[in-house]
C-alpha positions, 0 to 999 in steps of 0.5 A: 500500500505504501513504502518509505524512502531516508532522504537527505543529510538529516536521514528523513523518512518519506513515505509514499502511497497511492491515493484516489488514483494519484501517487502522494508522498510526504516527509514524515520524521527521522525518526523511526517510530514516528513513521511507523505510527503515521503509516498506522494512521495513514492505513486506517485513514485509507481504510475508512475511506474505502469503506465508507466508514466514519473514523474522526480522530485523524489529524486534522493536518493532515486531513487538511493537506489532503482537502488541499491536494483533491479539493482545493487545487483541482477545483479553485483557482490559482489565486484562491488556492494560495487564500486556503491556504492562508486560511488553514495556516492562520486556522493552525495558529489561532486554534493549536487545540484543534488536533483531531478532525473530532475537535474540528466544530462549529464552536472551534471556528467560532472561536477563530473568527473571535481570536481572528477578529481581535487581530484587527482583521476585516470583517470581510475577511474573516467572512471569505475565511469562514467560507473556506472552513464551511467549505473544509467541514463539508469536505470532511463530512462528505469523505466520512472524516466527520460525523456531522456537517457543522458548515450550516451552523456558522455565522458570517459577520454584517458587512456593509457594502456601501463601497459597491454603492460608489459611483465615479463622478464625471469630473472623478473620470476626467481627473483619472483618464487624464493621468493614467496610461497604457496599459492602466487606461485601456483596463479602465476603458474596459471596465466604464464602458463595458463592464468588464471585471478586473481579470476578464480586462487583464485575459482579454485579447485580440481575437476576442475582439469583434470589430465588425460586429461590435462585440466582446468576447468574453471566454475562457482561456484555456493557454492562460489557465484562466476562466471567468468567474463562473459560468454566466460570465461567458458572455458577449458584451457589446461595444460602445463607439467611444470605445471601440474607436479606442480599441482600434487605434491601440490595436493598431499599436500593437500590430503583430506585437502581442495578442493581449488587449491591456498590454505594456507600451514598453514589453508588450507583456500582458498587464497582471491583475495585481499590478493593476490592484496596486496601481489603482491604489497609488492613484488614490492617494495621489489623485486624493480618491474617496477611500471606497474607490477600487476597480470594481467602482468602475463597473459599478459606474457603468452599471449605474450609468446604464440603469440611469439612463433607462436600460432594464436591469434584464439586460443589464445583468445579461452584459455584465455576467449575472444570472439574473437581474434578481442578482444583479438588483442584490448586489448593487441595491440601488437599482431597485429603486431607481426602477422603482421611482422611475416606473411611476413617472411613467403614470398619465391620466390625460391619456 
């Protein structure tokens, strides 16, 4: 089932298996002992999997590598891989009481989410945190580690969203086009004149361009390693005149040079998502931004200004990725009642 190998100058044991049809290996101890009661476990771990069987006092560690190895890094991705595994450490060093998968409950993360907020993080932090733990319980639950799935019974903190609310002034617009640059205004553009999130401005390139058609395409990118947010932000998006003009003296800028729309004039290299978070910031300070200003603030200013301009919330939802206008009404509140006082101006008597 498994055999162990004594690696390196400290003479660390490493011991492989087979598991879920992958080869896994880890470095265990030197000592001898240790090793031989980690192949104990590990056999009666593998054992209740292949049985069905329920058996709670595993590691929690170790438990957690493997949520990692078969859940996390086939199914997120790479960016959110890297925030579970922040989660699990931060989880490790706040609650060191937690050791066995049966000591893993509703009352030992709510106990993390106190000591995590006493650090001084965000609320909206700690929230996606206890959203990678609901996620671990059901994992663990679901793989019999775990006789009961705690994820129900965790609470999230109220977060105010008041930061979707903000919209950019015409005079905030001018202040910022003005002073930004390739390949910062080209996302920009993308996102106050199409909606585009963040990534989807970043993975757009040329051939997803529809010039003749006046349409973006907003897809999958396989050679990137890259998708949209989910399965409704597969859409095409279409393509405002002041920004298709745009687009086409850039393009032919770029000519044969790069096939990524929001390139460097210095490399032609694709622009990177976080570069694009810390240059919005730096602008803020400079330009003296409200602090609820963020990328996101763009997309939001052209759904407010599209919603303003009397385009339905339908609509709206089907050019910016939601499933529904129901959604799209959820996240940016406002469009509720904007529709509303806007449905009874259209009431006439004199007709």
């Amino acid at each position: 089932m498994f055999h162990r190998k004594k690696r390196g100058k400290q003479g660390v044991y490493y011991v492989y298996w087979r598991e879920n049809g992958r080869q896994r290996s880890k470095a265990v101890s030197s000592n001898l002992q240790t090793v031989k009661i980690f192949e104990k476990q590990l056999t009666e771990r593998l054992y209740a999997k292949k049985n069905g069987l329920t058996f709670n006092n595993f590691s929690f560690d170790e438990l957690c590598e493997e949520y990692m190895e078969y859940y996390s890094k086939p199914n997120k991705k790479p960016r959110s891989i890297v925030l579970d595994k922040s989660t699990i450490r931060n989880f490790q060093n706040l609650c060191p009481e937690v050791r066995k998968v049966r000591h893993f409950n509703d009352m030992s993360v709510n106990t993390y989410k106190m000591r995590r907020k006493s650090t001084g993080v965000k609320d909206s932090t700690v929230n996606r945190e206890l959203g990678t733990l609901k996620t671990i319980f059901r994992y663990f639950y679901n793989n019999n580690y775990s006789e009961q799935d705690y994820s129900s019974d965790i609470s999230f903190f109220k977060v105010n969203h008041k930061a979707k609310d903000f919209v950019l002034s015409s005079e905030m617009i001018k202040d910022i086009l003005e002073v930004i640059k390739v390949p910062y205004k080209t996302a920009f553009l993308l996102a106050l004149y199409a909606g585009l999130r963040r990534g989807e401005a970043c993975h757009l390139e040329w051939n997803d361009v529809d010039f003749e058609n006046s349409l973006l395409n907003v897809t999958e990118k396989p050679h990137l390693k890259w998708a949209p947010k989910n399965r409704t932000s597969i859409r095409k998006v279409p393509i405002h005149s002041f920004l298709k003009e745009y687009l086409l003296e850039l393009k032919e800028q770029a000519g044969e040079k790069t096939n990524f729309v929001c390139f460097s004039s210095s490399n032609y290299k694709r622009l990177d998502e976080g570069v694009l978070t810390s240059t919005v910031t730096k602008m803020k300070r400079s330009l003296n931004l409200p602090k609820e200003f963020c990328f996101h603030a763009l997309r939001h200013t052209f759904v407010s200004k599209m919603s303003e301009n009397g385009m339905p919330s339908y609509h709206i939802s089907k050019i910016i990725g939601h499933s529904s206008s129901t959604v799209t009404e959820q996240i940016y509140t406002h469009l509720k009642d904007t529709a509303f006082f806007s449905s009874i101006k259209k009431l006439n008597l004199n007709k």
